[in-house]
SEFI-499967 format. One record per residue (C-alpha): residue number from 1; x, z, y. Coordinates in nm, 2 decimals. Each point is the difference from the previous one (the first is absolute). Layout:
BEGIN
 seq      X      Z      Y
 NUM      X      Z      Y
...
REM end
This chain:
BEGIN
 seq      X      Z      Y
   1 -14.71   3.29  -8.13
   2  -0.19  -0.08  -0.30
   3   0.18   0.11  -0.32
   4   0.17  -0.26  -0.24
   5  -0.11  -0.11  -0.35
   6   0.19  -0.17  -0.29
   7  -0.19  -0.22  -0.25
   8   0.15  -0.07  -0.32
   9  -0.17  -0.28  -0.17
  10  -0.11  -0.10   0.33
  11  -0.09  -0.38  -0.10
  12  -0.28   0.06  -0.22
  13  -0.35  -0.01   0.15
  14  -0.07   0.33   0.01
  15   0.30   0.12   0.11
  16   0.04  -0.28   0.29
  17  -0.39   0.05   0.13
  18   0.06   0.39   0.00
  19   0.38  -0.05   0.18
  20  -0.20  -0.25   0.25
  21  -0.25   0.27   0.09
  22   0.25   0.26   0.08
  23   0.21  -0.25   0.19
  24  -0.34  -0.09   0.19
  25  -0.06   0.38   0.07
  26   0.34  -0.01   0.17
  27   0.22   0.15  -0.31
  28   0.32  -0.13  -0.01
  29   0.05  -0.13  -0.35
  30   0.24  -0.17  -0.25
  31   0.00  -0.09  -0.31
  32   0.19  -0.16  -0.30
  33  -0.08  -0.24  -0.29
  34   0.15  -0.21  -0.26
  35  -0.06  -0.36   0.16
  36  -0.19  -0.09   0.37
  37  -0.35  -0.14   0.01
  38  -0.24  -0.07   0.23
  39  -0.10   0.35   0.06
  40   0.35   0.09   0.05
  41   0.03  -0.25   0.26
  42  -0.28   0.11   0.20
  43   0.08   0.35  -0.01
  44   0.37  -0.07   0.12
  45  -0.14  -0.25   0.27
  46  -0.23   0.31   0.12
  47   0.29   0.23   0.01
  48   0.07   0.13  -0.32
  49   0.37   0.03  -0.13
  50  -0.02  -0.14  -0.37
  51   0.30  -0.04  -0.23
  52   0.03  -0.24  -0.29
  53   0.07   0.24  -0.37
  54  -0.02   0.36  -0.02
  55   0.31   0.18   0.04
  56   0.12   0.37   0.14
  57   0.11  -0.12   0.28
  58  -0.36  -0.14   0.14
  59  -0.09   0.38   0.10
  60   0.05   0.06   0.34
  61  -0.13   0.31   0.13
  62  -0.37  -0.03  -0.05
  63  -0.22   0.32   0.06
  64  -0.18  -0.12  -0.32
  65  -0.05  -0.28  -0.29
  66  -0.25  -0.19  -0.20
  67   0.01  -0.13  -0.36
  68  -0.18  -0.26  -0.19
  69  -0.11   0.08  -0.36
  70   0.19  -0.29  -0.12
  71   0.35   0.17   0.12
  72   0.20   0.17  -0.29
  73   0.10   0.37   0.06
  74   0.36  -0.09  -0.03
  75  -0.01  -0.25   0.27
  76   0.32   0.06   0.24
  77  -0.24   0.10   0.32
  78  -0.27   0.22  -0.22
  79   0.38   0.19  -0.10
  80   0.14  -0.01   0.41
  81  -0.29   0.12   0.10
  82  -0.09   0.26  -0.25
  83   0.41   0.13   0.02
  84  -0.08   0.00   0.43
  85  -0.34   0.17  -0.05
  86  -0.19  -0.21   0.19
  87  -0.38   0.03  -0.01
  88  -0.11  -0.24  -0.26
  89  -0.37  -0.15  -0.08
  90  -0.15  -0.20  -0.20
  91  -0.15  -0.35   0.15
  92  -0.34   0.15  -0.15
  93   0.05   0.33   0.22
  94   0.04  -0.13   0.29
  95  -0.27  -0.26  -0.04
  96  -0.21   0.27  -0.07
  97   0.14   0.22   0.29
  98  -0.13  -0.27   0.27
  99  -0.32  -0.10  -0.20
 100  -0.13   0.37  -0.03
 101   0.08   0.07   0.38
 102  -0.38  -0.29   0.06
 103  -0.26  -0.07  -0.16
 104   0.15  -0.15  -0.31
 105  -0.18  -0.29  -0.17
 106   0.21  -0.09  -0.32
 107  -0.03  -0.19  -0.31
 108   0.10   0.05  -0.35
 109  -0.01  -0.16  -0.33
 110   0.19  -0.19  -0.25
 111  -0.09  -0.30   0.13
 112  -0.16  -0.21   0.31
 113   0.12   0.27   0.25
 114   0.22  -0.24   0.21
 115  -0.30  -0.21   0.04
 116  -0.23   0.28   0.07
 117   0.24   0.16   0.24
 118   0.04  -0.33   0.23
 119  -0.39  -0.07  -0.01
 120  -0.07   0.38   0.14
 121   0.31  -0.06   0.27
 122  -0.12  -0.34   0.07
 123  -0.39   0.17   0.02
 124   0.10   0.27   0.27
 125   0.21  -0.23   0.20
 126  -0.29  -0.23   0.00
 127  -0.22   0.29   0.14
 128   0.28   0.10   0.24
 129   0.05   0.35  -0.17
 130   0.36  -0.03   0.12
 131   0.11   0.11  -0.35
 132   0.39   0.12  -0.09
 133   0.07  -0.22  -0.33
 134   0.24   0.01  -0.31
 135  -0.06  -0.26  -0.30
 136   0.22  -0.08  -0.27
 137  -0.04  -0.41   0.05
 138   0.07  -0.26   0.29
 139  -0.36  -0.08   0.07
 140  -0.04  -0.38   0.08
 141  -0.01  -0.09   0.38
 142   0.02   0.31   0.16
 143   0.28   0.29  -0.01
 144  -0.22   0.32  -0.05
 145   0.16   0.10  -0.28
 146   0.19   0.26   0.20
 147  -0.20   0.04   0.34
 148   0.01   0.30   0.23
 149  -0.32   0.03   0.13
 150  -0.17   0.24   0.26
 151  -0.31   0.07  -0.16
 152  -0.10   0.35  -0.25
 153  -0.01  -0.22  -0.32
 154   0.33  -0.01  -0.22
 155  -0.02  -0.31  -0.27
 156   0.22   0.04  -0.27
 157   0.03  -0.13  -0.32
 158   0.16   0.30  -0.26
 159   0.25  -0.05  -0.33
 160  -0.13   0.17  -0.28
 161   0.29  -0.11  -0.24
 162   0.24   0.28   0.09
 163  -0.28   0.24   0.08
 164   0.06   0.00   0.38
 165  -0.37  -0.06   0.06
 166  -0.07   0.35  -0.04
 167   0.19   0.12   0.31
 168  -0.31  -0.14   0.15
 169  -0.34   0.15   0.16
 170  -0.18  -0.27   0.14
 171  -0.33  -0.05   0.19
 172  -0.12  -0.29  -0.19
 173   0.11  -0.04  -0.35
 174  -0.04  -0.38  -0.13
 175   0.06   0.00  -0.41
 176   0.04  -0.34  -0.10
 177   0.04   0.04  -0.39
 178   0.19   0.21  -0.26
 179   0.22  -0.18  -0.27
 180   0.29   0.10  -0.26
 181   0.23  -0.10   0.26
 182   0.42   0.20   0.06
 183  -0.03   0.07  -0.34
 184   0.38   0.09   0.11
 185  -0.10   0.28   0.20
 186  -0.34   0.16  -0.09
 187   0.08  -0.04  -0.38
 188  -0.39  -0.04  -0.13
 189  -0.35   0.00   0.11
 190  -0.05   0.34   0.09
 191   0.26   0.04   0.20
 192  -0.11  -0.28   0.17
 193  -0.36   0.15   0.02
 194   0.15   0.32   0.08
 195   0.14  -0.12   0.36
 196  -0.28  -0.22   0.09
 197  -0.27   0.31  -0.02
 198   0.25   0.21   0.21
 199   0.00  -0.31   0.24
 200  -0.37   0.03   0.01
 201   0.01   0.33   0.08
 202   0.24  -0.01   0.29
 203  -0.27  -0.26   0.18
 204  -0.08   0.27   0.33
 205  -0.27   0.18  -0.08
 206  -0.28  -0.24   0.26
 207   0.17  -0.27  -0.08
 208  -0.14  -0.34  -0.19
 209   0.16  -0.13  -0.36
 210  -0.10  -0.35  -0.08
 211   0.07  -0.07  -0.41
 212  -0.05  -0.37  -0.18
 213  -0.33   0.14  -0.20
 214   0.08  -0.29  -0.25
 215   0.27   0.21  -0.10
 216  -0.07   0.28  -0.33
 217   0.25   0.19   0.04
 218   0.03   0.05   0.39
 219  -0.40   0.12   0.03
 220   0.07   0.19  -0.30
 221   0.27   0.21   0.15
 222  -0.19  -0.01   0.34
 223  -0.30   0.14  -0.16
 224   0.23   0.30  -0.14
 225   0.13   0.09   0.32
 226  -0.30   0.01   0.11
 227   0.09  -0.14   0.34
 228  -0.23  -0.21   0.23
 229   0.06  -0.39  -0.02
 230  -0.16  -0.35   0.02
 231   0.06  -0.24  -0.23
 232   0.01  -0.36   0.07
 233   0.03  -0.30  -0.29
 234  -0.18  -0.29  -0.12
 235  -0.23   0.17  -0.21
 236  -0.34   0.13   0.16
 237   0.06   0.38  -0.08
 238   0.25   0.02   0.29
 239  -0.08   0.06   0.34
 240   0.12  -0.25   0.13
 241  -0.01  -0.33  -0.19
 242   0.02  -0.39   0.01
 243  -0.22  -0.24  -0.17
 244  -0.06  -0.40   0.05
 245   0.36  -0.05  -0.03
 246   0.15  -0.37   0.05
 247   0.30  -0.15  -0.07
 248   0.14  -0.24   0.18
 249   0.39  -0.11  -0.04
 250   0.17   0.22   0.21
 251  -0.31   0.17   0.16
 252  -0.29   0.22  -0.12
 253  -0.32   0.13   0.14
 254  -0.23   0.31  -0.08
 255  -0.28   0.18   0.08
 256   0.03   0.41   0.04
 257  -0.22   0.26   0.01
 258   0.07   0.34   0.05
 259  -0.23   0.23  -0.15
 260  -0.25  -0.26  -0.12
 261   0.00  -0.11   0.41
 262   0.08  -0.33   0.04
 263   0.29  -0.06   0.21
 264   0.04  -0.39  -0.02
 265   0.25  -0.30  -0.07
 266   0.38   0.12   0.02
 267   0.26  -0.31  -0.02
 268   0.35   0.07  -0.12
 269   0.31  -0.30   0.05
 270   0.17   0.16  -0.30
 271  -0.09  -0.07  -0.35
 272  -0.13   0.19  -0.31
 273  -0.22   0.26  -0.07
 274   0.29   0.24  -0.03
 275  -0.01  -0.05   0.38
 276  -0.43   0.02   0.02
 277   0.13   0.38  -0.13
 278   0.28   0.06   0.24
 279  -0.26  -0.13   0.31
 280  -0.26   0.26  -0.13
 281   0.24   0.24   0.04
 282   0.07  -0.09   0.35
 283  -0.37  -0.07   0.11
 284  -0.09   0.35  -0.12
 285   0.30   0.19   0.19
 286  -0.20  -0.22   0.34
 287  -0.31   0.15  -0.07
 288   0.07   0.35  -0.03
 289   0.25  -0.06   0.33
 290  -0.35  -0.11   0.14
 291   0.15  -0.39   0.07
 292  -0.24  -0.26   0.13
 293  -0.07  -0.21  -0.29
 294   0.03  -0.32   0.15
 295   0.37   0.11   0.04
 296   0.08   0.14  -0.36
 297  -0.14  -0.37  -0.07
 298   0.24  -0.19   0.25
 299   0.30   0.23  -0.13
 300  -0.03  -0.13  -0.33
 301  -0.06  -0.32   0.08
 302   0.33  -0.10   0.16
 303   0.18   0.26  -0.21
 304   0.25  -0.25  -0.16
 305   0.15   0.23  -0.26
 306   0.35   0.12  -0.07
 307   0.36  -0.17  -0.08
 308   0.07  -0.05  -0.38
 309  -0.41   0.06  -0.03
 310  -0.06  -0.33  -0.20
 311   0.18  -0.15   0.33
 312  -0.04  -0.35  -0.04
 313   0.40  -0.10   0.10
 314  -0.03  -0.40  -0.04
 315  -0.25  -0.34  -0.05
 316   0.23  -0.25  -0.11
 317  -0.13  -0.32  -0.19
 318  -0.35   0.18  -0.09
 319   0.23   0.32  -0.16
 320  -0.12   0.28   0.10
 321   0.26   0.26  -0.01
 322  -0.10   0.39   0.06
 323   0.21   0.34  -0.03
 324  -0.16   0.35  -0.06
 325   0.17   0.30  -0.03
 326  -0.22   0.08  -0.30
 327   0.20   0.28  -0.27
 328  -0.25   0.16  -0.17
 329  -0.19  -0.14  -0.30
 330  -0.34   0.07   0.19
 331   0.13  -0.19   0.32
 332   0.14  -0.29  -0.21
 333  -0.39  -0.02  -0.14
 334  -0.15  -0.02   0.34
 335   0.24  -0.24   0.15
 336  -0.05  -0.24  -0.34
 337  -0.37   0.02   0.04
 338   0.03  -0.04   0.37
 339   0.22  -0.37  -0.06
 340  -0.26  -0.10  -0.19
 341  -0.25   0.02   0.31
 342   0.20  -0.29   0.16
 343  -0.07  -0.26  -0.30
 344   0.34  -0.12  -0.05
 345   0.07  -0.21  -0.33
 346   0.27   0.21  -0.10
 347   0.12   0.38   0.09
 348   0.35   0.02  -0.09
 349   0.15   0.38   0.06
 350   0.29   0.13   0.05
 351   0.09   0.34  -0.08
 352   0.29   0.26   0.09
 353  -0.07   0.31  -0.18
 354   0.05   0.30   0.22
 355   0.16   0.34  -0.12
 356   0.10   0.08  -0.38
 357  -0.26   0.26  -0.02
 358  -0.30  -0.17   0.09
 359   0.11  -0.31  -0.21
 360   0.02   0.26  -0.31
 361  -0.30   0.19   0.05
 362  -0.23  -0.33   0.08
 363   0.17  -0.26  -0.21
 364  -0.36  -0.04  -0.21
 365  -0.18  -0.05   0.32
 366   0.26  -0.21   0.19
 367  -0.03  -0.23  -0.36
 368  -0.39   0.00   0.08
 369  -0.03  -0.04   0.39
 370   0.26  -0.30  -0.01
 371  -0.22  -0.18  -0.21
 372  -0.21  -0.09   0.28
 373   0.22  -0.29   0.12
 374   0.06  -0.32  -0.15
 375   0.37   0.00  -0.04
 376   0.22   0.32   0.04
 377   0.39   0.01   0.14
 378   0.14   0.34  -0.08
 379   0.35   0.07   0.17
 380   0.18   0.38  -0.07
 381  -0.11   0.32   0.11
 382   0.05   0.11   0.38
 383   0.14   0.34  -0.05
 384  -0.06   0.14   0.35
 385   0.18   0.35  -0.08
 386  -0.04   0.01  -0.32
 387   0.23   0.04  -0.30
 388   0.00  -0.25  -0.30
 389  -0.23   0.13  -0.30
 390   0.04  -0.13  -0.33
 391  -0.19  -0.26  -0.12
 392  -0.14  -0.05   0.33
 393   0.04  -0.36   0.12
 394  -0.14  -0.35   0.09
 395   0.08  -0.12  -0.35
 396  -0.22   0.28  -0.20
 397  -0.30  -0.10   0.26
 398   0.09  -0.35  -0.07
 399  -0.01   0.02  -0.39
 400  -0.33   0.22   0.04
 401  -0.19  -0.24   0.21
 402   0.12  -0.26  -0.26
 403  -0.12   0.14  -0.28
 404  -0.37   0.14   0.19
 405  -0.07  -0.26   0.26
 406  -0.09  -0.35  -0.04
 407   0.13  -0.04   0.36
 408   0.36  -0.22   0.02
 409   0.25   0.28   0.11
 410   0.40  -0.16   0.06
 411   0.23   0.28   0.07
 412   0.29  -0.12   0.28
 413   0.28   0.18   0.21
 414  -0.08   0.00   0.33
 415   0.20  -0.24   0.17
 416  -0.12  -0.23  -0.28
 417  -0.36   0.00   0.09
 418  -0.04  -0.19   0.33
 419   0.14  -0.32  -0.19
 420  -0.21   0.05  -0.30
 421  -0.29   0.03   0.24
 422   0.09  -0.39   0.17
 423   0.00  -0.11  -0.33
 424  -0.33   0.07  -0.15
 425  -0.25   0.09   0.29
 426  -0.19  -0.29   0.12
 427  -0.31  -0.08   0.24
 428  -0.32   0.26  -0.03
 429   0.27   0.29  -0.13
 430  -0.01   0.38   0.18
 431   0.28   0.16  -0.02
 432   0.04   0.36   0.04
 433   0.25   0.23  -0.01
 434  -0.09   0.32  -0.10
 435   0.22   0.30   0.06
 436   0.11   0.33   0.17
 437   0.39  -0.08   0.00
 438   0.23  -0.28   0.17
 439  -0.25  -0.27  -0.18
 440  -0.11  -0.17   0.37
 441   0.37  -0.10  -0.03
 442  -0.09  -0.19  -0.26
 443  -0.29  -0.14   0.14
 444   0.17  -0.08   0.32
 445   0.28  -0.16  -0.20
 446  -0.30  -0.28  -0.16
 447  -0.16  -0.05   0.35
 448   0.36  -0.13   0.09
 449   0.01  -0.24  -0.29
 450  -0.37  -0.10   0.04
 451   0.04  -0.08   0.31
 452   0.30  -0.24  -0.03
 453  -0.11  -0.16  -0.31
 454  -0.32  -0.11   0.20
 455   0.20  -0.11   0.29
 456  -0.17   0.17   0.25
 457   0.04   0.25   0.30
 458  -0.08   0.39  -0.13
 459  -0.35   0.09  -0.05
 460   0.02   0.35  -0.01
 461  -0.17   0.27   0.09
REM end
């Protein structure tokens, strides 16, 4: 009989995608966290036991555990456990454990890796690779997030934010982008700089690294490893690049060409050139995978993104209403930018800061990147895991954007703001909430009240 796992914080995406693998590979598996969701469900309705709050007394006898980053070291089954001496792993270990065992193809970066990941899985399903999958987002129509495959090829997208992305040697090394992002964890830039060389390094030694050229500091640190990569962006020193780019609403062609070789048109269904990036990344893993082109063009054509990817959640009395899980100052930017595309009269955002420590360390470039909308909602900071700082709050970003921006900025509670929103959006409006945290509550909340002061059926999405 297959040995028995316990997941602690087993209702986050990671945590639930990696539990459903192991359940799929015949484990048997349970698992506890602080409320149910629809990960939770699906893992119980496939067998899993799942309890509801963490407590002592949720160990049974498993031959080993799992932990997700965000679980404290004083949590009651991290202390049963560790008293029982029961093997213990990090989610990152074992994630890396499975991925190592194929031909890895992973992708890292501060941002756009989601995306990335799901256009790659998406790809190689497409080409019937048979891949094994793990992403950290519900990907929009199909459920290979978490997907056991039969084929060689691993898909995985890694977390860099508590350093776990270095348990990893993979085949194929995509490198999205590197940012001063965890702040809370890697302290400064050359710590962060530090990790991602040794990432590089770890690539297997005939193995493929695909970097975003367009960005100085990643070629600059590839160039001093001295390892072996192709660089794709939207400038024509990469490799592989697109030009002729058209915007159209929610869709946007290209032309690419990979080493001055014309490859042709590529149509994406998701907007942004945030998104022209994340496909380059995807079109170059096809091509060194030797994938017909006609199919890395198909792939990405019916590719239809990822949940809380500026998901559009409603159309009700021409308002447009959009969530994104954007937490990052540079994220916020290309989302902004990105609303703009669909030429709406009026971009109203609402914004959940996410941790204490990114809110203190980016405050000057949250206050610039939120002045890219047309009217600004700020509600308090999501803590996640995190500790209270001083002087760290909604109010000091409020009264910075006040005095910097010529943007409107109203500061609300949270179960304040779906009111406020009924009252002052009207026809032509987008309205996006913008956020990391428990913000699509919100959002959900204002869909409701749309929807019954127009008098009509739902309209969701």
């Amino acid at each position: 009989m297959k040995q028995s796992i316990h997941f602690i914080g087993i209702g986050g995406m990671g945590m639930g995608n990696l539990a459903s693998l192991m359940l799929a590979k015949g484990y048997r598996i349970s698992g506890s966290d602080i409320k149910e969701n629809q990960l939770t469900q699906e893992l119980k309705k496939n067998g899993a036991r799942i309890y509801i709050g963490h407590r002592a007394a949720n160990i049974d006898n498993p031959d080993w555990a799992v932990y997700s980053s965000a679980i404290a070291d004083n949590n009651p089954e991290i202390l049963e456990i560790k008293s029982r001496s029961i093997p213990l792993k990090k989610r990152g270990e074992l994630l890396a454990e499975l991925v190592n065992a194929q031909d890895g193809i992973t992708v890292a970066g501060a941002h756009g890796k989601t995306t990335t990941t799901s256009m790659i899985a998406n790809l190689l399903i497409t080409a019937q690779l048979n891949p094994t999958t793990a992403i950290g987002g519900i990907v929009n129509g199909s459920a290979y997030h978490s997907r056991l495959g039969q084929g060689k090829y691993f898909v995985a997208e890694l977390d860099e934010s508590d350093g776990s992305f270095l348990f990893f040697k993979p085949f194929c090394s995509v490198i999205t982008n590197i940012d001063f992002e965890h702040i809370d964890y890697y302290h400064n830039w050359e710590n962060i700089l530090k990790a991602y060389k040794q990432f590089i390094q770890q690539t297997k030694p005939k193995g493929i690294i695909w970097a975003c050229g367009d960005d100085r500091r990643l070629t600059t640190i590839l160039k001093e490893e001295k390892k072996v990569y192709w660089a794709y962006g939207l400038t024509k020193q990469n490799d592989l690049c697109a030009s002729d780019i058209i915007y159209n609403g929610y869709q946007s062609s290209f032309r690419c060409s990979f080493q001055k070789k014309d490859l042709g048109l590529f149509h994406l269904s998701v907007p942004g050139e945030h998104n022209i990036l994340n496909a380059l990344g995807c079109i170059g893993v096809g091509i060194k995978l030797g994938i017909d082109l006609n199919v890395i063009q198909n792939s990405l054509k019916v590719y239809r993104g990822v949940e809380r990817r500026f998901q559009v959640k409603a159309r009700i009395r021409d308002i447009l209403v959009i969530e994104d899980y954007g937490h990052h100052p540079t994220e916020i930017q290309a989302t902004l930018k990105t609303s703009r595309l669909l030429n709406k009269k009026r971009i109203i955002a609402v914004f959940q800061p996410h941790r204490y420590s990114r809110t203190k360390y980016l405050m000057d470039e949250f206050v610039e990147s939120l002045a890219l909308c047309d009217h600004l909602i700020l509600t308090d900071i999501y803590a996640a895991s995190e500790k209270p700082l001083d002087n760290v709050n909604s109010q000091e970003l409020y009264t910075r954007i006040k005095k910097k921006n010529t943007t409107p900025v109203e500061y609300f509670k949270k179960e304040a703001i779906a009111g406020h929103l009924i009252s002052m959006s009207k026809s032509g409006d987008l309205i996006i909430f913008l956020g990391a945290g428990d913000i699509n509550k919100i959002g959900q909340d204002f869909v409701t009240l749309l929807t019954k002061s127009a008098g009509l059926a739902s309209t969701q999405h």
